[in-house]
C-alpha positions as CSV (number, residue, x, y, z in Angstrom):
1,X,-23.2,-56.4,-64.8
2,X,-25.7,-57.2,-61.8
3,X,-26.0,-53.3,-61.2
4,X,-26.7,-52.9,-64.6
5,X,-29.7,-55.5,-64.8
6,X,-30.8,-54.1,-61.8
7,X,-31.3,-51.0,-62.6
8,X,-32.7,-52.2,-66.4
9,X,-35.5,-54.3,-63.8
10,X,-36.1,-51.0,-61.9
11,X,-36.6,-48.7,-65.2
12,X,-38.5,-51.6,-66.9
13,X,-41.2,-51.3,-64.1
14,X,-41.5,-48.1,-63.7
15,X,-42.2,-47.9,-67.6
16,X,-45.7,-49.5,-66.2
17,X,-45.8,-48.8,-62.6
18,X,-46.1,-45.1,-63.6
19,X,-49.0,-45.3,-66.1
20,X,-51.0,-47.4,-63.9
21,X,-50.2,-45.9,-60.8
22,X,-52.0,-42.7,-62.7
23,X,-54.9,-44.6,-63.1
24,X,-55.2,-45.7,-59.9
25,X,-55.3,-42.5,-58.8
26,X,-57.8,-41.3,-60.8
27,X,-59.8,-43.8,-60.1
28,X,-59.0,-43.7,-55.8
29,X,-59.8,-40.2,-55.6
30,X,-63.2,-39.3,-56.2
31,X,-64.1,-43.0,-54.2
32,X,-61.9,-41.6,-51.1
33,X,-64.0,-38.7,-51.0
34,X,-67.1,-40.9,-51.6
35,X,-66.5,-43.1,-49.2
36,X,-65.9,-40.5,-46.6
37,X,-69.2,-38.8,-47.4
38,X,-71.4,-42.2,-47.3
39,X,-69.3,-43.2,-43.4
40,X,-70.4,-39.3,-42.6
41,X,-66.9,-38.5,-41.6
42,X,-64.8,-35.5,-42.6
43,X,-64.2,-35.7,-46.8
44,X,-60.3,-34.9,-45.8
45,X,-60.5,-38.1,-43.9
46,X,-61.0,-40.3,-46.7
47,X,-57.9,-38.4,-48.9
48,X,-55.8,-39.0,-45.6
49,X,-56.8,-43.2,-45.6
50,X,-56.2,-43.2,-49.1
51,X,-52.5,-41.8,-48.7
52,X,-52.1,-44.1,-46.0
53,X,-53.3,-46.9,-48.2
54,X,-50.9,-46.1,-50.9
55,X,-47.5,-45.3,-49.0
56,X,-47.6,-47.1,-46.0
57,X,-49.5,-50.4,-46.5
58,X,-48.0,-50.1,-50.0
59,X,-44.4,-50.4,-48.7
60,X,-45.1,-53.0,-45.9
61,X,-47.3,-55.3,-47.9
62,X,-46.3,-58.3,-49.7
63,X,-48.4,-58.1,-52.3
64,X,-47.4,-56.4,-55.5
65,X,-50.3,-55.4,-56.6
66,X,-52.9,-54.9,-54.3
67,X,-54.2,-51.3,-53.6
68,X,-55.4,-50.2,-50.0
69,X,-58.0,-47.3,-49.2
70,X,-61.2,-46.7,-47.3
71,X,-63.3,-49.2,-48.8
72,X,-67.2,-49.1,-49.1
73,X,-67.4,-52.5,-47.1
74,X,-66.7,-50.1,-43.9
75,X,-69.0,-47.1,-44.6
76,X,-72.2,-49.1,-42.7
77,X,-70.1,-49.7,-39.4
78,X,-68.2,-46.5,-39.7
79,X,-71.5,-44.2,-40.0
80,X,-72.7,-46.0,-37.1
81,X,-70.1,-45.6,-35.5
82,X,-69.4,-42.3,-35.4
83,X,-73.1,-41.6,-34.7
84,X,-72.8,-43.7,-31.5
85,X,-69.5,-41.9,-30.6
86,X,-70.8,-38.6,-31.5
87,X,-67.2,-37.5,-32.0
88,X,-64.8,-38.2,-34.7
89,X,-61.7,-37.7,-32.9
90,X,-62.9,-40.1,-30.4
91,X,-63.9,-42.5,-33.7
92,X,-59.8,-42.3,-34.3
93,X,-59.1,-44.1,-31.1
94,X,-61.2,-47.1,-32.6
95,X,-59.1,-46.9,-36.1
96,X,-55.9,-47.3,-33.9
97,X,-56.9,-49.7,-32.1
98,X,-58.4,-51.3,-34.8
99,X,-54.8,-51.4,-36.3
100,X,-53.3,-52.8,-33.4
101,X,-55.5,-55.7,-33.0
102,X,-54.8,-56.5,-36.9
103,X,-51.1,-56.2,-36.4
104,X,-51.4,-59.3,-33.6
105,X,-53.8,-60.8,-35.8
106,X,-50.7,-61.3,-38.2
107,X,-48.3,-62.1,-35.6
108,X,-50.8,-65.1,-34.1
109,X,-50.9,-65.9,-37.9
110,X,-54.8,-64.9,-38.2
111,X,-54.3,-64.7,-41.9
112,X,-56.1,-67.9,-43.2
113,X,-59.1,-66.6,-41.3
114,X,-61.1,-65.6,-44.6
115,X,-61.0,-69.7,-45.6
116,X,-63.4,-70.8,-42.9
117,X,-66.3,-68.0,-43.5
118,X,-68.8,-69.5,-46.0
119,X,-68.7,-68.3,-49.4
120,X,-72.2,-67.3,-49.1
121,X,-72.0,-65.5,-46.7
122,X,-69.8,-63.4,-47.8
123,X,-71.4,-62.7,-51.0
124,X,-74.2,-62.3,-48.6
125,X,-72.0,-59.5,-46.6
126,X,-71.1,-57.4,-50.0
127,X,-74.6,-57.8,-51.1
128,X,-75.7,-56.2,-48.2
129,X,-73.2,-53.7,-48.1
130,X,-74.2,-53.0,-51.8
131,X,-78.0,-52.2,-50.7
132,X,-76.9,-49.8,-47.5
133,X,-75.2,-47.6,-50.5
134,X,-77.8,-47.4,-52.6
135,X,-80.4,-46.6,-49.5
136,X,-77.6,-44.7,-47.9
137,X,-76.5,-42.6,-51.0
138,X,-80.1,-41.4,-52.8
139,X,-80.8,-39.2,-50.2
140,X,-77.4,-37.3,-51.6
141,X,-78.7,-37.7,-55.3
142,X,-81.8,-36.6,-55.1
143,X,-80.4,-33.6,-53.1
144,X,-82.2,-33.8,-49.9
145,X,-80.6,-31.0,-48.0
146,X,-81.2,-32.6,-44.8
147,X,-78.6,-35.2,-46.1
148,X,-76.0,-32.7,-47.1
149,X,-74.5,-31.4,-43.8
150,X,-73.2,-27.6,-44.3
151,X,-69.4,-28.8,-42.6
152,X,-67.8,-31.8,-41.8
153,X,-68.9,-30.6,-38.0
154,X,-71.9,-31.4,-38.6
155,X,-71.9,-34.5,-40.5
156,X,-70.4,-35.8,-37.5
157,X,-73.9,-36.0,-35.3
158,X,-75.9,-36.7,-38.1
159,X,-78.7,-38.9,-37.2
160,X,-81.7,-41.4,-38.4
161,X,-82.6,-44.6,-39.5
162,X,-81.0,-45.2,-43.1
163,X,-84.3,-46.3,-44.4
164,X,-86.4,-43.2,-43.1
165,X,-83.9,-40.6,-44.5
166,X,-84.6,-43.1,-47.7
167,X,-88.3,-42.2,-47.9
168,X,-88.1,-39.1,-46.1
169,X,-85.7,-37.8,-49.3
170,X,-88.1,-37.9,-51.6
171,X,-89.7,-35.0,-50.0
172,X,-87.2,-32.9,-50.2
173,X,-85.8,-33.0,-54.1
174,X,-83.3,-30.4,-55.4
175,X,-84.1,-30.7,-59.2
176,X,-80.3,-29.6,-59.8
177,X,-78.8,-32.0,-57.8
178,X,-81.3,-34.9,-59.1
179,X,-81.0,-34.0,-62.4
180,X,-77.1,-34.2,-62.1
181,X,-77.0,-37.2,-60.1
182,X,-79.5,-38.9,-62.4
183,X,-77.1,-38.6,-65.7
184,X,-74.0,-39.8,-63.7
185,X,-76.1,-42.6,-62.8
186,X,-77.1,-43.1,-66.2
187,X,-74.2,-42.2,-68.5
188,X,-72.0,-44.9,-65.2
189,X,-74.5,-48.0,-66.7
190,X,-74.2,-46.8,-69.9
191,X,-70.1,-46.4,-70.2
192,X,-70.1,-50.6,-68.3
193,X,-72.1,-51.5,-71.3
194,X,-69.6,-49.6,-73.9
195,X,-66.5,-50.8,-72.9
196,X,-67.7,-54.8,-71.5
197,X,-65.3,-56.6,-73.8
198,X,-63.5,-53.9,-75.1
199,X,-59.5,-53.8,-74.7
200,X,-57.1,-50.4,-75.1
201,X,-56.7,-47.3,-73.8
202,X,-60.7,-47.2,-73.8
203,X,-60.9,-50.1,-70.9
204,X,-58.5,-48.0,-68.9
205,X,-60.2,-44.8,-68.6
206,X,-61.7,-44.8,-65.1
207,X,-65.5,-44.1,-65.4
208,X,-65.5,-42.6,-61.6
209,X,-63.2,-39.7,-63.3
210,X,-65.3,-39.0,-65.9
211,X,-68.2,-38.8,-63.4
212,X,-66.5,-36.3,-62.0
213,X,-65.9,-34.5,-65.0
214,X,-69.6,-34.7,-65.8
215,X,-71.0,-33.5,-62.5
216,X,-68.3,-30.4,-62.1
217,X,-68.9,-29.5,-65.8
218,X,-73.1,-29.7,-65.5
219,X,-72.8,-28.1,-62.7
220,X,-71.0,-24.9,-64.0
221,X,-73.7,-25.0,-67.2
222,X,-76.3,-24.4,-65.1
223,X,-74.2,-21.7,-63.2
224,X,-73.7,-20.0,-66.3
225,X,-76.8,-20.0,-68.1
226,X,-79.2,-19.8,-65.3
227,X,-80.9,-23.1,-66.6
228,X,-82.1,-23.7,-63.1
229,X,-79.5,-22.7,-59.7
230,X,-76.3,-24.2,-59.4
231,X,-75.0,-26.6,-56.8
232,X,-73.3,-24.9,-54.0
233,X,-72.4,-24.6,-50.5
234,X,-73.2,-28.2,-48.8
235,X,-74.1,-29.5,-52.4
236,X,-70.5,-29.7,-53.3
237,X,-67.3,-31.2,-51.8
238,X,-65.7,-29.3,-49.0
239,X,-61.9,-30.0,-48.6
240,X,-60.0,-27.4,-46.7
241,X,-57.6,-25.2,-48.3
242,X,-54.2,-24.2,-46.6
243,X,-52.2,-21.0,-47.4
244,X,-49.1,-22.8,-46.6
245,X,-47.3,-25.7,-45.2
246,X,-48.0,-24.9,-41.7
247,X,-51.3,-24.4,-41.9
248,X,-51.6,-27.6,-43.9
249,X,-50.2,-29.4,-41.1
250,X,-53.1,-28.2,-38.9
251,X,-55.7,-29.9,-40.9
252,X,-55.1,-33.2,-39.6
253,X,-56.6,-34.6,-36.5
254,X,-55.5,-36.6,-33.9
255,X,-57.0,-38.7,-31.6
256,X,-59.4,-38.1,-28.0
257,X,-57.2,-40.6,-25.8
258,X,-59.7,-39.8,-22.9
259,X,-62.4,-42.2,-24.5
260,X,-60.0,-45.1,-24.6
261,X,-61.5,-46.5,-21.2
262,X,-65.4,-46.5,-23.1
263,X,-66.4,-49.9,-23.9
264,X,-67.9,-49.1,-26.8
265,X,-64.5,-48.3,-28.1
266,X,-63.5,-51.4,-27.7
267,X,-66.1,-53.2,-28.9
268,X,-66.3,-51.1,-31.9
269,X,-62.2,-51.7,-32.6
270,X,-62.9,-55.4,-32.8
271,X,-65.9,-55.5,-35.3
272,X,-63.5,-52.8,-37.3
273,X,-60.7,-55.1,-37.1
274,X,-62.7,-58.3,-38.1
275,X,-64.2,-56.9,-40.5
276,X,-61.5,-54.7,-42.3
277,X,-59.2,-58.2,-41.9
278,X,-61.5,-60.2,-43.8
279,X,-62.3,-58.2,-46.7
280,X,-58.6,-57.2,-47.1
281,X,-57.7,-60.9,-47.0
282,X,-60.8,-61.8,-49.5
283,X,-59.3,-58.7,-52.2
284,X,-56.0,-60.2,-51.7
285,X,-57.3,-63.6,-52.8
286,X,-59.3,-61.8,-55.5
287,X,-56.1,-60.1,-56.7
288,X,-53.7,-62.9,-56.5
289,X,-55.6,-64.8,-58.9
290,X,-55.6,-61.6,-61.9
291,X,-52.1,-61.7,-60.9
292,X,-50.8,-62.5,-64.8
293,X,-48.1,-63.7,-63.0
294,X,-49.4,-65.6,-60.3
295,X,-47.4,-64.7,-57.6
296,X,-49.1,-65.6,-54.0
297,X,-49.0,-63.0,-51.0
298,X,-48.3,-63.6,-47.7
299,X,-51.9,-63.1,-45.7
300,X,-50.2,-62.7,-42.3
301,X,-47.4,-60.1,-43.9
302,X,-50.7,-58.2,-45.1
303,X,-52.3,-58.4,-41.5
304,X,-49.3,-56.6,-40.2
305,X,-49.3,-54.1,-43.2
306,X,-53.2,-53.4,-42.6
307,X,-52.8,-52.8,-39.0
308,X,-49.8,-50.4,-39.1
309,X,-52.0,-48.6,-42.0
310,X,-54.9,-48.4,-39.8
311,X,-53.4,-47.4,-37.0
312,X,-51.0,-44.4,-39.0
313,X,-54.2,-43.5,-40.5
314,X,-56.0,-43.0,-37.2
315,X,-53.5,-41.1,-35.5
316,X,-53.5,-38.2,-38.1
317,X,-57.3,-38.1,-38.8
318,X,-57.9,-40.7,-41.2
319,X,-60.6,-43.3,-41.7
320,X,-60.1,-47.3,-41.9
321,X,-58.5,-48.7,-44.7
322,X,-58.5,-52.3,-46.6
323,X,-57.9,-53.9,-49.5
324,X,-60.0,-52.6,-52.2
325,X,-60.8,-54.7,-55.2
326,X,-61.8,-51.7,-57.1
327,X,-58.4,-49.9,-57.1
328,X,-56.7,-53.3,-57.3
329,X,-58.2,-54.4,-60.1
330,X,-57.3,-51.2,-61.9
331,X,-54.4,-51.8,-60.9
332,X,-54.1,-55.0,-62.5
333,X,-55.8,-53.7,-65.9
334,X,-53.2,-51.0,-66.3
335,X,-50.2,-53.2,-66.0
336,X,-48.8,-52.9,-63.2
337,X,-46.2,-55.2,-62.1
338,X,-45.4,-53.9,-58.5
339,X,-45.9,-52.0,-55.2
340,X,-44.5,-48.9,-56.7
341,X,-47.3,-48.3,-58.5
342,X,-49.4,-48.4,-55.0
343,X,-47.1,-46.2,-53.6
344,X,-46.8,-43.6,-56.6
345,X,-50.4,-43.5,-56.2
346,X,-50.5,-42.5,-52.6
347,X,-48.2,-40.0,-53.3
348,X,-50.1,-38.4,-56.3
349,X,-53.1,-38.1,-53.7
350,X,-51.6,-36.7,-51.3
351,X,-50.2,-34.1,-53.7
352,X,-53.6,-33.2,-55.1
353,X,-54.9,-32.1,-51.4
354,X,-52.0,-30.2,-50.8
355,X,-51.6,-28.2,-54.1
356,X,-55.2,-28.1,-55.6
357,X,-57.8,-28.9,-53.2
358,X,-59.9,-25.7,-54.8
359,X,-60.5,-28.2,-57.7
360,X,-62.0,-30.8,-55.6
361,X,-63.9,-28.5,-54.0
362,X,-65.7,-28.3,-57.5
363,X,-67.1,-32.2,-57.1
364,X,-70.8,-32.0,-56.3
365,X,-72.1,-34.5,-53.9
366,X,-74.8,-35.9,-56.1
367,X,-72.0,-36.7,-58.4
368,X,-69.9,-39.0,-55.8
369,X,-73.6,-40.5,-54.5
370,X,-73.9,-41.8,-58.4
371,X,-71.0,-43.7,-57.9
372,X,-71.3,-45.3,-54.9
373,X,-75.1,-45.9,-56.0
374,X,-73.4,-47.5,-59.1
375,X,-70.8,-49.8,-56.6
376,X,-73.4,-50.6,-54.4
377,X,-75.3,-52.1,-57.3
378,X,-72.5,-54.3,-58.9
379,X,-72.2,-55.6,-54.7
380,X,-76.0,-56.4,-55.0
381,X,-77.0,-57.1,-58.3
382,X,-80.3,-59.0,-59.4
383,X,-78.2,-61.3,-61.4
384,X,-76.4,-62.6,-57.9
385,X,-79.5,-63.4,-55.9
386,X,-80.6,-65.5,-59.1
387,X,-77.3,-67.6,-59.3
388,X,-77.3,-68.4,-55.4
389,X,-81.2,-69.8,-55.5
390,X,-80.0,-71.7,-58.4
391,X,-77.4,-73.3,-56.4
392,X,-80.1,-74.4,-53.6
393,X,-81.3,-73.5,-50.4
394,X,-78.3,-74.9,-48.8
395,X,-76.9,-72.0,-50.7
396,X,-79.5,-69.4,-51.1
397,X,-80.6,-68.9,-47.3
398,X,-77.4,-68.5,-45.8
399,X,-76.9,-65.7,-48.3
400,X,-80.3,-64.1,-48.1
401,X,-80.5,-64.3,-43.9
402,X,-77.0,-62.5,-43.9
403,X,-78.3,-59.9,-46.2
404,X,-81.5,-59.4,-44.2
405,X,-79.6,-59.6,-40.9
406,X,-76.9,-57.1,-41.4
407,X,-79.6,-54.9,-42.5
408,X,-81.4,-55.3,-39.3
409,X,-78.3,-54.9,-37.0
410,X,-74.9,-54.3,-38.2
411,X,-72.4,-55.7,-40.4
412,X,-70.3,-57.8,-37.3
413,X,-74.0,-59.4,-36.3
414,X,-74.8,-60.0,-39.8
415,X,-71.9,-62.1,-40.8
416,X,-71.9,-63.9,-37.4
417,X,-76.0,-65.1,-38.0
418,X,-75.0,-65.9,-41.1
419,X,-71.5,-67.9,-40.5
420,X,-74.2,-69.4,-38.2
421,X,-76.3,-70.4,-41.0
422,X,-74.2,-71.3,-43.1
423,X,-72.7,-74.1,-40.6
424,X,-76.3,-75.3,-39.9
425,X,-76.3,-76.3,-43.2
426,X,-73.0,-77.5,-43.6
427,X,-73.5,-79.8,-40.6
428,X,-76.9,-80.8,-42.2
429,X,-75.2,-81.9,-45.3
430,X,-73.3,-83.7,-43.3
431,X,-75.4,-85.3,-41.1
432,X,-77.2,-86.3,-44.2
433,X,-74.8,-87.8,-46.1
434,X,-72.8,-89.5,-43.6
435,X,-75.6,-92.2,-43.8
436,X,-76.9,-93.7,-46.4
437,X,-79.5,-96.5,-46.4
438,X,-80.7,-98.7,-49.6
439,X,-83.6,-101.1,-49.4
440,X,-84.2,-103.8,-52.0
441,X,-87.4,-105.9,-50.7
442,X,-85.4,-108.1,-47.7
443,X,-82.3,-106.7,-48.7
444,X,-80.6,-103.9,-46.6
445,X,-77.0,-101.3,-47.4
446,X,-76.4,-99.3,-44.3
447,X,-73.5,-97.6,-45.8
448,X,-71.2,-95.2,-43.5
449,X,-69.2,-92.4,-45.2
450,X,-66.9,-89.9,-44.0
451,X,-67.5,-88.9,-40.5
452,X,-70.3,-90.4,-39.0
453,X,-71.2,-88.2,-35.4
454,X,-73.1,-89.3,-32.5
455,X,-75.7,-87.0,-34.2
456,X,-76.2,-89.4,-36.7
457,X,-77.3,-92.0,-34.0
458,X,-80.7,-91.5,-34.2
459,X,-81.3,-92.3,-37.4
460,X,-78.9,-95.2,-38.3
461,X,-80.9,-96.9,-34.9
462,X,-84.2,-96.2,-36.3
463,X,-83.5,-97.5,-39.2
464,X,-81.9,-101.0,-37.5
465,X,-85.1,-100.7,-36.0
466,X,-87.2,-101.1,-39.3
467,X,-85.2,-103.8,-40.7
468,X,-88.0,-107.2,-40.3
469,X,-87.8,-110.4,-39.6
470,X,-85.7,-112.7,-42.0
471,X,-83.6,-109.4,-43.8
472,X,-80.4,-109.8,-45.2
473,X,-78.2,-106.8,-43.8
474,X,-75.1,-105.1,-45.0
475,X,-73.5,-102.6,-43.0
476,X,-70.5,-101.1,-44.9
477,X,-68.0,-98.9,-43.0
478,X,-65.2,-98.9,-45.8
479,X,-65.6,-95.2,-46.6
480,X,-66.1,-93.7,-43.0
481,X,-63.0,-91.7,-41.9
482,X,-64.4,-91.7,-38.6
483,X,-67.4,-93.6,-36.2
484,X,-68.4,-92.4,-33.2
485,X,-68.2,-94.3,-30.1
486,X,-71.9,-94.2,-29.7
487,X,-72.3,-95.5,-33.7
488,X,-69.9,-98.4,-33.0
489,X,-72.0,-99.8,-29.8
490,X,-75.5,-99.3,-31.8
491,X,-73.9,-101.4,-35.0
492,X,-72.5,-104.2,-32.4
493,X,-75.9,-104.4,-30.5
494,X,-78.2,-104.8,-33.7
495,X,-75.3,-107.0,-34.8
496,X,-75.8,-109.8,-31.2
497,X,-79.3,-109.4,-31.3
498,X,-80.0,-109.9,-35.0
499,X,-79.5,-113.5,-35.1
500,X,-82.7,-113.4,-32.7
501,X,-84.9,-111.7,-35.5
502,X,-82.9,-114.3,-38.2
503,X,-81.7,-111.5,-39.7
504,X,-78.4,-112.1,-41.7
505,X,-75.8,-109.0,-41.0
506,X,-72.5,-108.5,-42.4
507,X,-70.2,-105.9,-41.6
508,X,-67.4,-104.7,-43.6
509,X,-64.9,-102.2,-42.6
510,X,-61.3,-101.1,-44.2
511,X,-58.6,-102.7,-43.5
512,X,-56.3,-99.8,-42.5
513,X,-58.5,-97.9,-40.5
514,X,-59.8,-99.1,-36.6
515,X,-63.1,-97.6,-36.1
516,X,-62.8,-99.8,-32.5
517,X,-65.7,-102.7,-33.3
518,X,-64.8,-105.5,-30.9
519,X,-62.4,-108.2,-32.1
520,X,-65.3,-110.3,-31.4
521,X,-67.3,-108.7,-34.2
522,X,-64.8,-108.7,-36.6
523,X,-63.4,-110.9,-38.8
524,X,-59.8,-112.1,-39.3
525,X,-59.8,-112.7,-42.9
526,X,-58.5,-109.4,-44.7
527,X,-58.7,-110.7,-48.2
528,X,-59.5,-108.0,-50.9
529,X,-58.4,-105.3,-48.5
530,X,-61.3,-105.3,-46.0
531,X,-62.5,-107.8,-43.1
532,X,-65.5,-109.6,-43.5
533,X,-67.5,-111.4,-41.2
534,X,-70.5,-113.8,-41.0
535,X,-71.7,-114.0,-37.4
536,X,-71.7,-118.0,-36.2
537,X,-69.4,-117.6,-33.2
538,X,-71.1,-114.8,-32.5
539,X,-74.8,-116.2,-32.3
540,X,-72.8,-119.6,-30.7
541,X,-72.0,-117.0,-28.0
542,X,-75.6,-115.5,-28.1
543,X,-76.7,-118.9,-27.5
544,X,-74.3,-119.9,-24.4
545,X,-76.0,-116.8,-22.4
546,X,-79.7,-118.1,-23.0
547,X,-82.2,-120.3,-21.7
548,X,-82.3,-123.9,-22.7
549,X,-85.6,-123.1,-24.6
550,X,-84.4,-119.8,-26.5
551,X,-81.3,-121.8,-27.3
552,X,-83.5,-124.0,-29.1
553,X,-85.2,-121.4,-31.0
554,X,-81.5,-120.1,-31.9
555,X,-80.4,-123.6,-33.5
556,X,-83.5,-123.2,-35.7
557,X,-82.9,-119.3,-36.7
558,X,-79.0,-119.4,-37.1
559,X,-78.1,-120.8,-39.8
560,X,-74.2,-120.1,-41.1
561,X,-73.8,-118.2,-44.7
């Protein structure tokens, strides 16, 4: 009876494991090859990380539904990369290494690194992701040919600033390509606006696919009819075709080992790590929550999963992979309810290379820039920089400098000025609301909350400063969690040398917590659930240490509440 409802669970989900996992696919492949093209590494590479996203992360990962692949967060650093390397084979040692780092990440249980990075900055980080593919990808709309390497040889060294190639492209217009280019663009808006709220088998056609479809079939009109010159050559996708299994084998590339001892391969490893880590574990988050069952994934289980992706990918010529929210949640939409779908997806991919890679070779360029263009404005949208100045400059800067910085450096420095940032003003918040001070003509509330820092000392002294002469004080610590050393000696020096200024102070602190005031400033009455105090015995004290003549003066200042 338990085989039996076994296998019943097992046909039951493949029932919708298969039909999404077809979706998936269509959706994966044309941004595999994408992706490849806008990190200027081999298109084959990005088919390899996308099998390598499917099966292996796929059948390690705890998550059911999440979907690895090369991921557009990663173009930036890997185009730079390889540039700097100026050798993809030697850019593989980084993706294995890369790998390896994540797989101790997981073991040191790294996994809840993605809660302590500020969430704006790292709508900040997409955003500026989503700007370097639109600068990085119109070159490859508007056809510059410059921009469209004849092989994948020599997209390896190509060079440039990404925003002089920008300008520079608009010199250098192939009216084909634009033209192409510019109605994927278009007709990408236009199907977002058709099927927004729509539900059925309409919401589950991938609009990448029909891109696709679009580009290969204007492409052959032109062709035909001599309209103007087809795309070919560089203008269209290049994936190499094998006569048979053998030479299939061949097209994958291993590793140069001899550049392991290169700093730069190091350093480059860890910014890949960090940064593939953190947006897998922010797609995982994503993902969890459009789980309609709710199930939660195990971060550090995915760490392991990434690395050992990363690092399989890398030794047979693939690029990084993450978690991508894109193929996730297509995933999700097409209801899927587990891994198998991931997996049956890898597999379809890996299929299509081997068996019909002459139909990929169809896929112009310009069509593939159209939808990263497209991704890279849903990253960076106008709507997204509105709703963060909204939410305040607390908000707004953190996520505009990390923009602005990664655009001036690279991704790693970018998030780092910005995690920066973001702590500046989480430590100004704070510092500013640890203290708060009320004044009410002679009437004074110093009231301590949360943590109150020896950075707040300056300002609660000042402020003792500017009580006068003959001001009633209340200094309440009730709802501090914690006072600094240095906070507790400023309160308990205003506090002795008040009764010189006849100023009446009363402290009240919790009853459960010791901030460490003397025993001599406190009170022992804990009625109502707090200590209070009135401060006789303490100017009689006062009084004992002074001069005859000051004492005096005291007797005529002091008098007891």
């Amino acid at each position: 009876m338990n085989t039996n409802s076994k296998s019943k669970n097992i046909f039951s989900n493949l029932a919708s494991d298969i039909p999404s996992s077809i979706v998936v696919f269509l959706v994966a492949l044309p941004l595999c090859l994408g992706v490849a093209l806008a990190s200027n590494a081999p298109l084959f590479s990005g088919i390899i990380a996308g099998v390598c996203g499917g099966i292996i992360v796929g059948i390690i990962s705890g998550s059911q539904l999440s979907v690895s692949g090369p991921a557009a967060g990663l173009t930036a650093i890997v185009a730079s990369a390889i540039i700097t390397l100026q050798s993809f084979e030697a850019f593989l040692v980084v993706v294995v290494l890369a790998g390896v780092l994540q797989v101790i990440l997981g073991f040191v249980k790294a996994g809840i690194i993605g809660d302590y990075i500020p969430n704006s900055v790292i709508k900040g980080m997409l955003a500026a992701i989503g700007l370097i593919l639109i600068i990085n990808q119109v070159p490859q709309l508007l056809g510059d040919k410059s921009a469209l390497p004849a092989n994948d040889e020599e997209s390896i060294a190509a060079t440039g600033n990404i925003f002089v190639n920008f300008f520079k492209a608009f010199g250098h217009i192939t009216p084909a390509a634009l033209l192409i280019g510019g109605i994927c663009l278009a007709f990408h808006f236009i199907w977002e606006k058709l099927v927004a709220g729509k539900k059925g088998f309409l919401k589950l056609i991938p609009a990448p696919l029909l891109i696709v479809f679009i580009g290969v079939g204007l492409n052959a009109l032109f062709a035909s009819t001599g309209l103007m010159p087809g795309l070919a050559d560089s203008y269209l996708v290049n994936i190499p075709r094998a006569n048979s299994a053998e030479e299939f084998v061949t097209f994958f590339t291993t590793p140069d080992w001899s550049t392991i001892w290169n700093s730069q391969i190091w350093i480059l490893a860890v910014t890949v790590a960090l940064v593939a880590s953190l947006e897998s574990l922010l797609s995982l988050e994503a993902i969890d929550d459009m789980d309609p069952y709710q199930r939660a994934s195990p971060t550090n289980r995915e760490l392991k999963a990434q690395g050992i992706g990363n690092i399989v990918s890398g030794l047979i010529g693939g690029i990084p992979v993450t978690s991508v929210i894109v193929r996730s949640s297509a995933n999700v939409n097409s209801g899927a309810k587990t891994k198998m779908s991931t997996i049956l997806h890898g597999l379809l991919l890996l299929s299509c290379v081997a068996f019909i890679p002459f139909l990929l070779n169809m896929i112009p360029k310009t069509a593939l820039a159209a939808i990263l263009i497209f991704t890279g404005y849903k990253l960076a949208k106008p709507s997204l920089f509105k709703l963060y100045y909204k939410k305040g400059w607390d908000q707004f800067l953190p996520f505009v400098i990390t923009i602005a910085a990664i655009l001036a450096t690279d991704l790693l420095k970018g998030v780092i000025v910005g995690i920066g940032v973001g702590l500046f003003f989480a430590f100004r918040s704070n510092f500013r609301k640890a203290v708060f001070v009320v004044k009410d003509d002679t009437k004074y509330l110093f009231r301590l909350r949360k943590d109150v820092s020896f950075l707040n000392k300056a300002i609660i002294k000042q402020n003792l400063e500017k009580v006068p002469e003959g001001a009633q004080v209340i200094i309440d610590a009730m709802r501090a969690d914690y006072i600094d050393k240095d906070i507790v000696e400023v309160i308990e020096d205003f506090i002795i040398h008040a009764p010189l200024k006849n100023i009446d102070v009363q402290l009240e602190t919790s009853g459960f917590i010791d901030h460490g005031f003397s025993y001599k400033i406190l009170a022992n009455d804990n009625s109502d659930g707090h200590l209070r105090r009135t401060y006789t015995k303490v100017i009689t004290s006062t009084k004992q240490k002074t001069t005859p003549e000051a004492k005096e003066e005291l007797a005529n200042l002091a008098t007891p509440q």
